[in-house]
C-alpha positions as CSV (number, residue, x, y, z in Angstrom):
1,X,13.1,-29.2,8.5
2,X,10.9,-29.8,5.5
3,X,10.7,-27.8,2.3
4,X,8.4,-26.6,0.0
5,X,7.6,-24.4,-3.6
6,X,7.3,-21.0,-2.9
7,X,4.5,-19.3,-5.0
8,X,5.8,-20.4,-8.5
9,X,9.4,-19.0,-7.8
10,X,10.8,-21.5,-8.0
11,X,12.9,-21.1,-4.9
12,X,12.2,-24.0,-2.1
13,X,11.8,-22.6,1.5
14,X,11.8,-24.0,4.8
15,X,8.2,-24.7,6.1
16,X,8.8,-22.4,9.1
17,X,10.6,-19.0,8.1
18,X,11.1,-16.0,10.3
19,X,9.8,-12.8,10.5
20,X,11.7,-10.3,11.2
21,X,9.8,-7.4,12.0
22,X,10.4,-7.5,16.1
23,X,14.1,-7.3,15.1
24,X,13.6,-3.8,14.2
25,X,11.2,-2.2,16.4
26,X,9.4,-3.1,18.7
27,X,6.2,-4.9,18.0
28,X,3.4,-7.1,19.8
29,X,1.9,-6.7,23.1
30,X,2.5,-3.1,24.5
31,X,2.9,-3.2,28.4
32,X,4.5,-7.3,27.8
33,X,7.1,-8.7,27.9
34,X,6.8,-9.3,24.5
35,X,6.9,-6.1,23.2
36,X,10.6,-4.4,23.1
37,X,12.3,-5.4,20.2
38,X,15.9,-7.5,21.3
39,X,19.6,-6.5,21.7
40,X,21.2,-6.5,18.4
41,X,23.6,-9.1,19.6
42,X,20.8,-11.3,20.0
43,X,19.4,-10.6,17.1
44,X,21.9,-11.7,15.2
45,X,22.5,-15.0,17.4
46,X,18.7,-15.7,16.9
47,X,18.9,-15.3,12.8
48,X,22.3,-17.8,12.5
49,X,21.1,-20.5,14.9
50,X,17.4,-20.4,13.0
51,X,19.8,-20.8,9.5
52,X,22.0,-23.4,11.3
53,X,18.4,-25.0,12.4
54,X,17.4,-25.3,8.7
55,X,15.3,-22.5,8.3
56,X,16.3,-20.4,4.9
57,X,13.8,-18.0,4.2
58,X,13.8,-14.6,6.1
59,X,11.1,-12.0,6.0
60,X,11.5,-8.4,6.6
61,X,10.6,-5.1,5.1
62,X,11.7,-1.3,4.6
63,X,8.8,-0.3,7.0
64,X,10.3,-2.5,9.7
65,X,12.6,-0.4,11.5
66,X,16.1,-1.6,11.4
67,X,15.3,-4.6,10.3
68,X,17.1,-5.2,7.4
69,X,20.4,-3.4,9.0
70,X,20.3,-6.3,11.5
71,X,19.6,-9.2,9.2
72,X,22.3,-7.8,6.9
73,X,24.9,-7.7,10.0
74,X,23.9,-11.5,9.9
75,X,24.4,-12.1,6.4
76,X,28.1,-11.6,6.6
77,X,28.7,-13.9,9.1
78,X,26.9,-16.8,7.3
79,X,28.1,-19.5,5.2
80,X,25.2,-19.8,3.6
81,X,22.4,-16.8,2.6
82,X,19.1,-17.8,3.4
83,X,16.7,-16.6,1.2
84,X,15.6,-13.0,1.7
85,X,11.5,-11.9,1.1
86,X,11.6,-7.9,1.8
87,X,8.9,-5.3,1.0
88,X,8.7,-1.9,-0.4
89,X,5.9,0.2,0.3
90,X,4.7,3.0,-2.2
91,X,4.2,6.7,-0.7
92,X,1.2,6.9,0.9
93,X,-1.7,9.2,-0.5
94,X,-1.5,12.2,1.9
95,X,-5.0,12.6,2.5
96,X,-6.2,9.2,3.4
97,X,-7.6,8.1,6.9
98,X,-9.3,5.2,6.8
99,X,-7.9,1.9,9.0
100,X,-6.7,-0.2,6.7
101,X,-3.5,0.5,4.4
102,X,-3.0,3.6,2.8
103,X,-3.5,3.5,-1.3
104,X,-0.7,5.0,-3.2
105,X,-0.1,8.3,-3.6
106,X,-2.2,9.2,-7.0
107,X,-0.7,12.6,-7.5
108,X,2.2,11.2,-8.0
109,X,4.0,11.2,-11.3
110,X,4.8,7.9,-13.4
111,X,8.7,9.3,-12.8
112,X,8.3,10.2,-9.1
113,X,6.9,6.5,-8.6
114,X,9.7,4.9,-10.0
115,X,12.4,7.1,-8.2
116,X,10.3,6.4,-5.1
117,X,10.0,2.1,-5.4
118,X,13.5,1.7,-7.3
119,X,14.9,3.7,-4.7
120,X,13.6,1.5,-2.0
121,X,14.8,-1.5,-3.1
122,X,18.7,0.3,-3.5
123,X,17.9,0.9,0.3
124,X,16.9,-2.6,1.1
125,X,19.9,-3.6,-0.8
126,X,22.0,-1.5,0.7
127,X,21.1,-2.4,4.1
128,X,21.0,-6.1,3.7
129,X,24.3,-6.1,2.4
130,X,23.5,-8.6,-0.5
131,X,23.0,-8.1,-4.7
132,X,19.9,-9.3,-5.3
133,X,16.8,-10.0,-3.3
134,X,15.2,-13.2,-3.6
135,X,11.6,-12.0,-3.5
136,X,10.3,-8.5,-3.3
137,X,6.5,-8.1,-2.2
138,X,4.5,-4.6,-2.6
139,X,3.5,-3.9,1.0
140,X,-0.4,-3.9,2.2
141,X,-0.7,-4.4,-1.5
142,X,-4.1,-2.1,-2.4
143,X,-6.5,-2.1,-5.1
144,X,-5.1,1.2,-5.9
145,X,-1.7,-0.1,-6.0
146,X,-2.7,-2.1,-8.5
147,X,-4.3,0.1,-10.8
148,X,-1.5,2.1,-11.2
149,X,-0.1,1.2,-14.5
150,X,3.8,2.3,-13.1
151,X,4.4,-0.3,-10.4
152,X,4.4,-3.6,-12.1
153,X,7.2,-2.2,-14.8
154,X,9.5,-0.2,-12.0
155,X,9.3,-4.1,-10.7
156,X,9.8,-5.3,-13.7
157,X,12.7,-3.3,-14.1
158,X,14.6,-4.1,-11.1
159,X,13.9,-8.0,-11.9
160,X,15.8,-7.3,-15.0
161,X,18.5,-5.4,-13.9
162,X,19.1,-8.0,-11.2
163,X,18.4,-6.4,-8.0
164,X,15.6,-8.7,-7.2
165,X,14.5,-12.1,-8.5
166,X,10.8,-12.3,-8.0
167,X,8.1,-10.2,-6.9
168,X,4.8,-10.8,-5.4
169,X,2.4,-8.8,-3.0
170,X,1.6,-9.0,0.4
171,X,-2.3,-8.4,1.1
172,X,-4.5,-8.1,3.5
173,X,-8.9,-8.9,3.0
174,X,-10.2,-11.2,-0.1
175,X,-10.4,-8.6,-2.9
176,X,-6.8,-8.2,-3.6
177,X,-5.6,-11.6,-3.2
178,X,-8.2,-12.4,-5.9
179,X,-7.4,-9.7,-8.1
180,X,-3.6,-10.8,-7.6
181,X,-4.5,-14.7,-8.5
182,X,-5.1,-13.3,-12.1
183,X,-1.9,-11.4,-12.9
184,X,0.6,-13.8,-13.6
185,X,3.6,-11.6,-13.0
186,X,3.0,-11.7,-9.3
187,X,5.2,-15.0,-8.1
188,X,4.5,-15.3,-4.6
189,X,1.9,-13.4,-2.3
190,X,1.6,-13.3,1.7
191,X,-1.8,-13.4,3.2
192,X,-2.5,-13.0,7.4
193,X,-3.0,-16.1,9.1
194,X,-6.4,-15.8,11.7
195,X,-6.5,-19.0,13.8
196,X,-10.5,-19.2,14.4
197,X,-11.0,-20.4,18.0
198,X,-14.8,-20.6,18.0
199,X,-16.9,-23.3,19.3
């Protein structure tokens, strides 16, 4: 397995992680075989032989079912913690219906943001069975998201308190991402990958 930098983290990861979202619900091709999310048993055997493979970065999120529940049942049974990339996502605005990712909630209150994100991450704590979180994304990251002036310092916050290391974005479009490239408190961000298979 070969390594590399991670953002500017710091932290080096595996070149192949693993995602983590079919642990948790199901996810893919409805009507496929490769749809229904796995036994948890199985779960658990697929996240320690991908560590004992070399692979020590795992990726999951709050909106991923029970995702973080299972890979926390695999922590404790490993000699050595991978690292852990998880996501929060801020309350949705109520009244938005477009396709892509819902913007923030903007009626919400600087203190009702903050009891909302801080509280997520004492979830995703809570179910990964771990401290501290290595890296800690904003999930389908928005240009509203980031116009908020309460969601880089709740992050902030729980960097200094310990409960996560790092945090970065994970984005979706060309806007954002560019946008994120000029905030340096961002450390790591997550961007699709489309395979183009024209001729």
């Amino acid at each position: 397995m070969r390594y590399r930098p991670l953002g500017n983290t710091g932290l080096k990861v595996s070149e192949v992680s693993l995602g983590a979202v079919q642990l948790g619900m199901n996810y893919g091709f409805p009507g496929t075989d490769h749809y229904d999310r796995p036994d948890e048993k199985d779960s658990i055997r697929l996240l320690q032989r991908a560590v004992d493979l070399g692979v020590n970065l795992l990726d999951t999120a709050r909106g991923y079912g029970v995702s973080e529940e299972i890979i926390g049942k695999a922590l404790v049974e490993m000699d050595q913690r991978p690292h852990v990339v998880s996501k929060l996502t801020t309350p949705p605005d109520p009244g938005y219906s477009g396709i892509f990712p819902s913007p923030p909630d903007n009626n919400l209150s600087a203190t009702e943001m903050r009891r909302a994100i801080l509280g997520s991450i004492e979830s995703s704590l809570k179910a990964l069975q771990i401290d501290t979180i290595d890296v800690m994304l904003i999930h389908n990251t928005t240009m509203e998201s980031l116009r908020r002036d309460d969601i880089i310092p709740c992050l902030e916050e729980a960097c200094e308190q310990g409960k996560i290391r790092y945090f970065g974005a994970s984005t979706y479009g060309e806007d954002v991402p560019l946008e994120i490239l000029k905030r340096d408190c961002f450390r790591a961000m997550q961007v699709p990958l489309k395979f183009w298979t024209g001729s």
